[in-house]
N, C-alpha and C positions, 0 to 999 in steps of 0.2 A: 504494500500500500504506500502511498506517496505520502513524503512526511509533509506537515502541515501545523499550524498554530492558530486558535480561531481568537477574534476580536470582536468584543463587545463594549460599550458604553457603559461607565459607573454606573453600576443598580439596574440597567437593561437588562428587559427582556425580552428579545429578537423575536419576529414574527416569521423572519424570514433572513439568506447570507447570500453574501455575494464572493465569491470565487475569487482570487487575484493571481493573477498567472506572473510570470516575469517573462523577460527574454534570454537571448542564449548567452550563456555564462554568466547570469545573476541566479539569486536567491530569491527564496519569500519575505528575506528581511526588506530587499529592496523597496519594498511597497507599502512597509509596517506604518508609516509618516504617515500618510494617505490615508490609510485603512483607518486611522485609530481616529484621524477629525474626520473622518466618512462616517461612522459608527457616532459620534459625539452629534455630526450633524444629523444624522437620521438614526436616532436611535432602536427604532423599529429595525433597520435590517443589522444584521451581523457581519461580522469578516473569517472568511477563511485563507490563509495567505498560504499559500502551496508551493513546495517545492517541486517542478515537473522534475520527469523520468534521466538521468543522470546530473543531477543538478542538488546543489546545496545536498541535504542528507537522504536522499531517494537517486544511493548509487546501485550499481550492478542490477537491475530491470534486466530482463532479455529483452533482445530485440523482437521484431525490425524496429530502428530506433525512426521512427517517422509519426509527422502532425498526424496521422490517424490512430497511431497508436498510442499517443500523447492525451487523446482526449480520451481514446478508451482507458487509461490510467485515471482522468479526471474523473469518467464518468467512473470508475468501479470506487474512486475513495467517496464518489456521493452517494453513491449505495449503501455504504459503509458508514458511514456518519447520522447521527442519529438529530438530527438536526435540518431544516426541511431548506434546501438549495434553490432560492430563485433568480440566481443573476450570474454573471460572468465576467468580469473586465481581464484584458489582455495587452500587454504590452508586448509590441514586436514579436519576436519567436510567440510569443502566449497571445498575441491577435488572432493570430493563426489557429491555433488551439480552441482558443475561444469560436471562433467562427464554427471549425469542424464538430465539436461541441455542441454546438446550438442546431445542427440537421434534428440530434437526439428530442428537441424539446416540443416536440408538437402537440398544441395541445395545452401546455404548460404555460401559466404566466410567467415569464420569462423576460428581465431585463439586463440587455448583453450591452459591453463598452468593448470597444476595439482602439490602442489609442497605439496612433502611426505604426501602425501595420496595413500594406497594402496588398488586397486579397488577389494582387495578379502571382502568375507566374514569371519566373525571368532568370536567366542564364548566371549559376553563380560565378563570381567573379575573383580571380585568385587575388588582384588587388585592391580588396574591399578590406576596411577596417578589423572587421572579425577576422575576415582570412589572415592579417599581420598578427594579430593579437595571439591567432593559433600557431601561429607560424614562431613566433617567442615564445610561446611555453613549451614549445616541441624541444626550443635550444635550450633551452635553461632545466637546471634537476629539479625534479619535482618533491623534495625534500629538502627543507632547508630549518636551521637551528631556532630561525624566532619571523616572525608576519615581516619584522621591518626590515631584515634580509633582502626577503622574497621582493616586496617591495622594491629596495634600491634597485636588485638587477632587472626590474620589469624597467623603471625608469631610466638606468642604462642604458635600456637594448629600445628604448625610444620611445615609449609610451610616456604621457602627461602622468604625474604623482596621483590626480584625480582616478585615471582607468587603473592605474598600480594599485590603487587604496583600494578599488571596485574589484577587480580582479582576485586580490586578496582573501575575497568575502567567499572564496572558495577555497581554504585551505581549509585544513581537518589535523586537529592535534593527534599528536601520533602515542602510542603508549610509553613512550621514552620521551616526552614531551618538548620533541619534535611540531615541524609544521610539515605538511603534503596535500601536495594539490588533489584535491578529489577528483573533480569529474576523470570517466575516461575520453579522452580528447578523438579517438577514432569513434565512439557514439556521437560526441558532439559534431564530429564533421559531415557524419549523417543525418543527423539532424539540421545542419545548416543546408546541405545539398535536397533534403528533403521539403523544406521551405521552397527553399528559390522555382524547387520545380513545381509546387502545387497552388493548384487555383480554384480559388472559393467564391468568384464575384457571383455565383448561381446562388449560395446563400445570402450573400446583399441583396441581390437584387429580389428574391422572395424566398425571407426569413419565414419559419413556421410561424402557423398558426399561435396567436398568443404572446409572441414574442417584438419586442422594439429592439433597435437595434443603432446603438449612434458608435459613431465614427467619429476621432477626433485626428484633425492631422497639425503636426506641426509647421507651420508657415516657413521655417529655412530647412524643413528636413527634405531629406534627397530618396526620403523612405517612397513617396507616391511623386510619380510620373505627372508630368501636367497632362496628360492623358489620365490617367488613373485619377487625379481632381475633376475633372470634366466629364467623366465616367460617373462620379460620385455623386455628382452634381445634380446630375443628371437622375441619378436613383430617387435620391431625396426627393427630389421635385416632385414627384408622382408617386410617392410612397409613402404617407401618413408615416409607417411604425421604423422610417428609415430618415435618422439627418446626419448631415453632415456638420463640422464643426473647426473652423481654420484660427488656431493660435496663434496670434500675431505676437511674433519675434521670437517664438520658439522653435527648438531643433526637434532631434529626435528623441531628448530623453523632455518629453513634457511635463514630466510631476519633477520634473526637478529645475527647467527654466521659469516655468510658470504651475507653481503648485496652486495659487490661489485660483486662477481662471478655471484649473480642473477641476478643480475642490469644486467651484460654485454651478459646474455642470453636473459632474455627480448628484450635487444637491439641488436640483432643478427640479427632482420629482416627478418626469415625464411620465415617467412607469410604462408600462405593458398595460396596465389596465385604463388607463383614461379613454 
């Protein structure tokens, strides 16, 4: 089962949780900020903050390590949880997830967030950011005596202190109180090739029954195509349970350029049911 941490508001008691995915190479912690004024703000729903299938502490899963089998991991720990699942937000890798996620919900009131994840398909690319990022923890040993170690040689080999810190948030204390890098990196490269080639705009475009579905993209991320904005655009306009949503002057990591604009859409209340 996928590790996981659930969040609620002081003295709340949750009607209903919303799911928090991350992306590739982060944790559940990444999203704990959010979750916990998401929960303060609407104390009716609850957080579930999840670690997906090699990631933070839900290592060694078997494969195939792909977005379908990512959600089928989602969906088996919401069976498993005794606590009743109506929502899903996803950040990049976990957009993905979420979307594939949400075929299952027919039916179900269901309110899904996808934020700068774009549900095309497209050609991965060996000089893309993540590809460098895997490309330095392949050189570097994946043992190392303390976090700020690990750290310096990320920053070395030419990552910002900031991705070094992030990156981090994946080591694992060893029994000799050591640090090591968790994930297995040949899952993770599967999982990033299993992204770039899968395409979900068939669930944009007519989400199940019961379900809303908003899309947040950040205004300088390089995530959606001006094609894939005009595409989007285009959904919304003619889809009541489907909007679209452009962060001005943020990038790709949106709850961290602009946490309060996100916060105040989360908290907008659209719901699945109005």
């Amino acid at each position: 089962m996928l590790a996981h941490s659930i969040v609620t508001a002081k003295s709340a008691e949750p009607s209903r949780y919303m799911l928090f995915l991350h992306g590739i190479l982060g944790t559940r912690a990444n999203w704990r900020g959010i979750a916990r004024r998401f929960t303060e703000a609407r104390p009716d729903w609850g957080a579930i903050l999840v670690d997906l299938r090699e990631h933070g502490d839900s290592l060694g899963l078997p494969g195939p390590h792909t977005i379908a089998k990512a959600a089928a991991d989602v969906r088996a720990l919401e069976e498993s949880l005794a606590v009743p699942v109506a929502g899903a937000l996803g950040h990049s890798f976990g957009g993905k997830v979420t979307l594939e996620w949400l075929r299952s919900r027919g039916g179900k009131s269901t309110e899904a967030w996808v934020i700068d994840a774009s549900p095309s398909a497209h050609r991965a690319v060996d000089t893309s950011a993540t590809a460098e990022v895997l490309r330095i923890l392949d050189a570097i040993p994946r043992r190392w005596d303390s976090r700020e170690a690990f750290v310096s040689a990320v920053v070395e080999a030419g990552q910002p202190e900031p991705v070094a810190q992030w990156l981090a948030m994946n080591l694992r204390r060893t029994d000799d109180g050591k640090r090591e890098v968790g994930p297995d990196l040949t899952a993770i490269r599967a999982l990033v090739e299993d992204y770039a080639r899968t395409d979900l705009w068939n669930v944009v475009e007519s989400p199940p029954e019961g379900c809303t579905l908003d899309v947040v993209i950040g205004e300088r991320s390089t995530a959606f195509s001006e094609a894939d904005r005009e595409h989007m655009a285009r959904i919304a306009d003619r889809n009541a349970c489907v909007s679209a949503h452009l962060v001005d002057g943020a990038g790709h990591w949106v709850h961290i350029d602009a946490p309060d604009v996100l916060l105040a859409l989360l908290t907008s209340a659209r719901g699945p049911t109005r």
